[in-house]
C-alpha positions in Angstrom: 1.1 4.0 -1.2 4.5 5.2 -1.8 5.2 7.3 -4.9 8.5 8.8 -6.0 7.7 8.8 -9.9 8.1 12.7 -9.4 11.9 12.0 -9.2 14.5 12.6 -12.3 15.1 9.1 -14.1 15.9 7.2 -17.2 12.4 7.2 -17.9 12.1 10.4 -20.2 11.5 13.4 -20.4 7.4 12.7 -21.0 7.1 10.9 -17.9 9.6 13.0 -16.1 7.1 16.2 -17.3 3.8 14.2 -16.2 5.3 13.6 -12.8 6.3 16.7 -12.1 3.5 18.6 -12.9 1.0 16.3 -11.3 3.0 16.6 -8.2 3.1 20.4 -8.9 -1.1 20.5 -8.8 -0.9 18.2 -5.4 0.8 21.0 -3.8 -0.9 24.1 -5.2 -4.1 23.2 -4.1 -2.9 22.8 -0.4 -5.1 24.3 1.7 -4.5 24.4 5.7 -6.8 22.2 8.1 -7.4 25.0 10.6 -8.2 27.4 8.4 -11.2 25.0 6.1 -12.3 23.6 9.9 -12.5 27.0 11.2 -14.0 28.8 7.6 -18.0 28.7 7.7 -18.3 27.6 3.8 -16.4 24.4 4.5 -19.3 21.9 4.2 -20.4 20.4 7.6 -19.5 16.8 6.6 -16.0 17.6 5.5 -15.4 19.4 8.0 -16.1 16.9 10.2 -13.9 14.3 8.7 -10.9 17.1 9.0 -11.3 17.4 12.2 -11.3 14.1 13.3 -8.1 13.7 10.6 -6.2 16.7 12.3 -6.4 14.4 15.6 -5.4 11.6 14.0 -2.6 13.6 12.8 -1.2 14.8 16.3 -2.3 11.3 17.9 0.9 9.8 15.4 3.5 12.9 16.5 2.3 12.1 20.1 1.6 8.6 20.9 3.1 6.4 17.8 6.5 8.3 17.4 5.5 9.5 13.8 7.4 12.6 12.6 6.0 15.7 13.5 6.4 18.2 10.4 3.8 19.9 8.2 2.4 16.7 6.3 -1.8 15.9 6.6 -1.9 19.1 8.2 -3.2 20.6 4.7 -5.8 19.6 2.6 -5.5 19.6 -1.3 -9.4 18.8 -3.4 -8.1 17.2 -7.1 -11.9 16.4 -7.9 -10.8 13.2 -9.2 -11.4 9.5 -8.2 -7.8 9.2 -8.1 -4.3 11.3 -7.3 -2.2 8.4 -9.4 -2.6 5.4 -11.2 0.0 2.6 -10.6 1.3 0.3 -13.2 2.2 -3.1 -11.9 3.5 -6.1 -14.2 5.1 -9.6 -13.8 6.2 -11.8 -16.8 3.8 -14.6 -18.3 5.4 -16.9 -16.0 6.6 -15.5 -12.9 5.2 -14.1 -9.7 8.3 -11.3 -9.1 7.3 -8.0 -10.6 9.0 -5.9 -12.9 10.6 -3.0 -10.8 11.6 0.5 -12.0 14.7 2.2 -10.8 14.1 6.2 -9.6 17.2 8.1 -8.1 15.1 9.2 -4.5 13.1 5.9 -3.7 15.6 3.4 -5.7 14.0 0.0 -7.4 10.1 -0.1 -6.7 7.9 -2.5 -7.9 5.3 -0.2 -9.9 5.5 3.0 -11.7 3.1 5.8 -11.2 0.8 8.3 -13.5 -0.6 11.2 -12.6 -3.0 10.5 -15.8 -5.2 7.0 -15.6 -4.9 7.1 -20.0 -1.1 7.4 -19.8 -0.8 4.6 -17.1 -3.2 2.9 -19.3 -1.4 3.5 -22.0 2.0 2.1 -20.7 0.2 -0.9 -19.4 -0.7 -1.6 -22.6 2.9 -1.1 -24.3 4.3 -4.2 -21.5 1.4 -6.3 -22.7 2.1 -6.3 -25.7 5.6 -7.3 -24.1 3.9 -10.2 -22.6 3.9 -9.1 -19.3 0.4 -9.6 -17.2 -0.3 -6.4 -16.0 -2.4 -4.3 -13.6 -3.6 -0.8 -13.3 -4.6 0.2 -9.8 -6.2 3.6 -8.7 -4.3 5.3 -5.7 -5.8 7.6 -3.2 -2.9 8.2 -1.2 0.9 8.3 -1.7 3.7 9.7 0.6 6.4 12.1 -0.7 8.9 10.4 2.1 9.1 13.7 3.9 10.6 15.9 1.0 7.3 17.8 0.4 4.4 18.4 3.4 1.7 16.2 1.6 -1.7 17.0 2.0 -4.8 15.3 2.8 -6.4 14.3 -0.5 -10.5 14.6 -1.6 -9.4 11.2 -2.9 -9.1 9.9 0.5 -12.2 11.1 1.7 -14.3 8.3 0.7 -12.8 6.0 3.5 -14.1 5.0 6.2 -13.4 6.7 9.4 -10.5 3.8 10.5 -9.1 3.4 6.8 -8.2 7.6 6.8 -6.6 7.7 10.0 -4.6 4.1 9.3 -3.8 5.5 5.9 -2.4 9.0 7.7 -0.5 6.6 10.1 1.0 4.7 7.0 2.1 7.5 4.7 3.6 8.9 8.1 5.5 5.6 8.7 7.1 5.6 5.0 8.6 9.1 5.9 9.8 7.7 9.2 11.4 4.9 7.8 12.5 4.0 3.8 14.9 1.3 2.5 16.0 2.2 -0.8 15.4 -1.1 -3.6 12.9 -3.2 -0.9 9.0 -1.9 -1.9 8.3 -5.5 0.0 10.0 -4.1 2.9 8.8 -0.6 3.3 5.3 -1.1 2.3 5.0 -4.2 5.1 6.5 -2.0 7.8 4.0 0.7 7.1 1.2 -1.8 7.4 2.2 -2.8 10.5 2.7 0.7 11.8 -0.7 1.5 10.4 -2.1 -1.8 12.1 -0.7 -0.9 15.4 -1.2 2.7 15.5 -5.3 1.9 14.5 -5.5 -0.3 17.7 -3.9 1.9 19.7 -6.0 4.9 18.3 -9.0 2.7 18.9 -8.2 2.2 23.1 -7.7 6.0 23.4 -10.6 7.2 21.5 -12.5 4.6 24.1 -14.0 2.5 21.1 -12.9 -0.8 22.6 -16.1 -2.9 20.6 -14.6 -1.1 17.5 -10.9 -2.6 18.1 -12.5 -6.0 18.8 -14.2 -5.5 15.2 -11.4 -4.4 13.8 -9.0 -7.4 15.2 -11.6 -9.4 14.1 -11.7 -8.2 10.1 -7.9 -8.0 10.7 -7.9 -11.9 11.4 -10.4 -12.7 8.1 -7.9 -10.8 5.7 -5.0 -12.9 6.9 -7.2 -15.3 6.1 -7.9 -14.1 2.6 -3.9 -12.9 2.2 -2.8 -16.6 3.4 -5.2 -17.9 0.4 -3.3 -15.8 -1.7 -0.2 -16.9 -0.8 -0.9 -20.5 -1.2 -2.0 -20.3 -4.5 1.2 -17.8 -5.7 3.4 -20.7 -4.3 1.6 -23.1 -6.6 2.5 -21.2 -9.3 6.1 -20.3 -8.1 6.7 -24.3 -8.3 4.7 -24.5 -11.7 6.5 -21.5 -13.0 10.1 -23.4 -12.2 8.8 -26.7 -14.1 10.2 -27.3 -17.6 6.8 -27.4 -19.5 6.3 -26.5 -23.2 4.8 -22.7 -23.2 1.3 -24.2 -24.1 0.8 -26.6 -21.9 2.6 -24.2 -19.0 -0.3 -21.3 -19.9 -3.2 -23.8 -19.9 -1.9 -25.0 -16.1 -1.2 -21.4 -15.6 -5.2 -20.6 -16.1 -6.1 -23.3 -14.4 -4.2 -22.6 -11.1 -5.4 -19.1 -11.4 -9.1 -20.6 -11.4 -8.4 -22.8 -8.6 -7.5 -19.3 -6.5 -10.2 -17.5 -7.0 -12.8 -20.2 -5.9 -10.7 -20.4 -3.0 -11.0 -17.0 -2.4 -14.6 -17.4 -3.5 -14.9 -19.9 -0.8 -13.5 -18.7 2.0 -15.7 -15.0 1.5 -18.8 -17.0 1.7 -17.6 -19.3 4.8 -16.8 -16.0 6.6 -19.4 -13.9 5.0 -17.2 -11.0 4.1 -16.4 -9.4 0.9 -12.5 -9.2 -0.2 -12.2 -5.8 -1.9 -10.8 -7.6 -4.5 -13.8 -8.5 -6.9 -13.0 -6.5 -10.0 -10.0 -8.8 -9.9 -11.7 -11.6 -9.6 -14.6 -10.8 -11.6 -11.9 -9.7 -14.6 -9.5 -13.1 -14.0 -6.7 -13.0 -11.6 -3.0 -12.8 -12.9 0.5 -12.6 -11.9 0.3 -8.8 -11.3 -2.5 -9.0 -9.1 -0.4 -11.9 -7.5 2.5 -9.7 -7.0 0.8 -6.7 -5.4 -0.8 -8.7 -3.3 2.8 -10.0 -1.6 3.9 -6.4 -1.6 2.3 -5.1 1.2 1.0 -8.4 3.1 3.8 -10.9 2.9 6.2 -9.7 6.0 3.8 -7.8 8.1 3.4 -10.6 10.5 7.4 -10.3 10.8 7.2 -6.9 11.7 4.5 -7.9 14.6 6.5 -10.4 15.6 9.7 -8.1 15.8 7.2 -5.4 17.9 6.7 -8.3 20.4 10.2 -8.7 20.7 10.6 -4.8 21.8 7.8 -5.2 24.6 5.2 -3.0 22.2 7.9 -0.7 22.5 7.3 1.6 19.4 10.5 3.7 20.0 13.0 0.3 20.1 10.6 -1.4 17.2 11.9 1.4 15.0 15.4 1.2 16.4 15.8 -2.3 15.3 13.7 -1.8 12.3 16.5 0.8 11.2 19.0 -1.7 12.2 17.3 -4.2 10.3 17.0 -2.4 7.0 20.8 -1.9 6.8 21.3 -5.6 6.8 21.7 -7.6 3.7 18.5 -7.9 1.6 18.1 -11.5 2.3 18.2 -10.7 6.0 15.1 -8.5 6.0 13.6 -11.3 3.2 14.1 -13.9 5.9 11.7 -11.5 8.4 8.8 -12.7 6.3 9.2 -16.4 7.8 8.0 -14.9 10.8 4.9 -16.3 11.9 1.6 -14.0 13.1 1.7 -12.9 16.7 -1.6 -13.7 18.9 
């Protein structure tokens, strides 16, 4: 996930502080891959997984057209679940979020604490707003290329496929940013991460792995498009002229109605979502809204790869052309339908 809360802002000086030093501890406890891979005290299983991450690292330089600078090439241990926690909120009855405006990364769509009881804390504050909100726990963020950003202990609970996708997507934020579109940037990352995982998969010679992993890719489409449905339902419920009342009670019951589809559709394709503490807790608009933030226009981006001929190198060209078109240009690549 993308991060740029370090940057100066409106947003005072306590959270300006916060940032700054969290990002401060990121980068002092950087500590280079070659030399923990090559030290004999560097524990046999983490060593392994840096290993395997350092190839990751020059497969994206190499093969996907990633930049090739000093970033995942260190390693930083936080001993903490978490690097950030991100604060995402919508109004009672709408499914845009609230965005936050930072001088770096422009208007993005959550706003990030080094400190889960400060992000808590703020969460709290837009409730009480009336906003429907959501804390989420980040592992990973990308500093767009103005710091080398380490490999994180947080990260090292993934499996093998979600640490080398995640280095491919932080990498493709840095390649890539259009200031004020989250929707946009976080999308084409996912689809660089996608691609660059399949390809990954072929040259590592793990071709029952990428059939797998096509295969769970194809069941969280599924999961996403069930999503999607229901946050339209509530887009056209949200623009109906209902007392408040009567508008929260359909509200809740829409809400409902998604997460026994979700519900559903896990059980018809016997998979888990990764999104049961939402579930379990009751879905809300902010869940709703992160949801479309990274899922909505990845098959656009597919579809516009297609276009080049799987041509990474032209794919970012007219990616880069893209993002400095209108906004409702880029919004209009999310029409795009899945390629096959």
């Amino acid at each position: 996930m993308l991060l740029s809360s370090f940057s100066l802002s409106g947003c005072g000086i306590g959270y300006l502080l916060q940032a700054g030093k969290g990002q401060w501890q990121v980068l002092h406890a950087r500590e280079p891959l070659d030399k923990l891979i090559a030290s004999d005290s560097t524990d046999a299983a983490l060593k392994a997984r840096l290993t395997m991450a350092r190839e990751a690292r020059d497969f994206a330089s190499r093969e996907l057209k990633l930049p090739d600078n000093g970033s995942y090439r260190s390693y930083s241990a936080l001993h903490r679940p978490y690097v950030v926690w991100n604060v995402v909120a919508a109004p009672e009855f709408s499914i845009e979020p609230k965005r936050w405006w930072f001088p770096i990364a422009g208007t993005v769509a959550y706003r990030g604490y080094f400190r889960e009881a400060s992000a808590r804390k703020f969460a709290d504050k837009l409730a009480a707003e009336g906003y429907d909100t959501l804390v989420a726990g980040v592992t990973a963020y990308s500093t767009l290329g103005r710091f080398d950003d380490p490999l994180l202990d947080t990260m090292m609970p993934y499996s093998d496929l979600q640490l080398v996708g995640t280095i491919f997507h932080e990498l493709a934020h840095q390649l890539i940013y259009v200031k004020d579109d989250t929707e946009f940037n976080e999308a084409f990352a996912m689809s660089v991460e996608r691609e660059g995982l399949a390809r990954w998969l072929k040259a590592t010679g793990h071709s029952e792995e990428l059939k797998d992993y096509r295969r769970r890719q194809d069941q969280q489409a599924q999961i996403i498009r069930r999503f999607a449905e229901g946050r339209s339902q509530l887009a056209a419920l949200y623009r109906e002229t209902l007392p408040p009342d009567e508008r929260r009670v359909r509200k809740q019951e829409s809400l409902a109605a998604i997460t026994s589809g979700v519900r559903a559709l896990e059980k018809q394709l016997e998979v888990r979502t990764g999104y049961d503490a939402w579930l379990d807790s009751g879905l809300n608009n902010a869940h709703l809204a992160s949801i479309a933030t990274y899922f909505d226009c990845v098959p656009g981006f597919e579809h516009l790869l297609a276009q080049q001929g799987d041509d990474l190198g032209a794919f970012y060209t007219a990616v880069r052309a893209l993002g400095r078109r209108p906004r409702a240009e880029r919004a209009a690549l999310c029409q795009r339908q899945p390629v096959n």
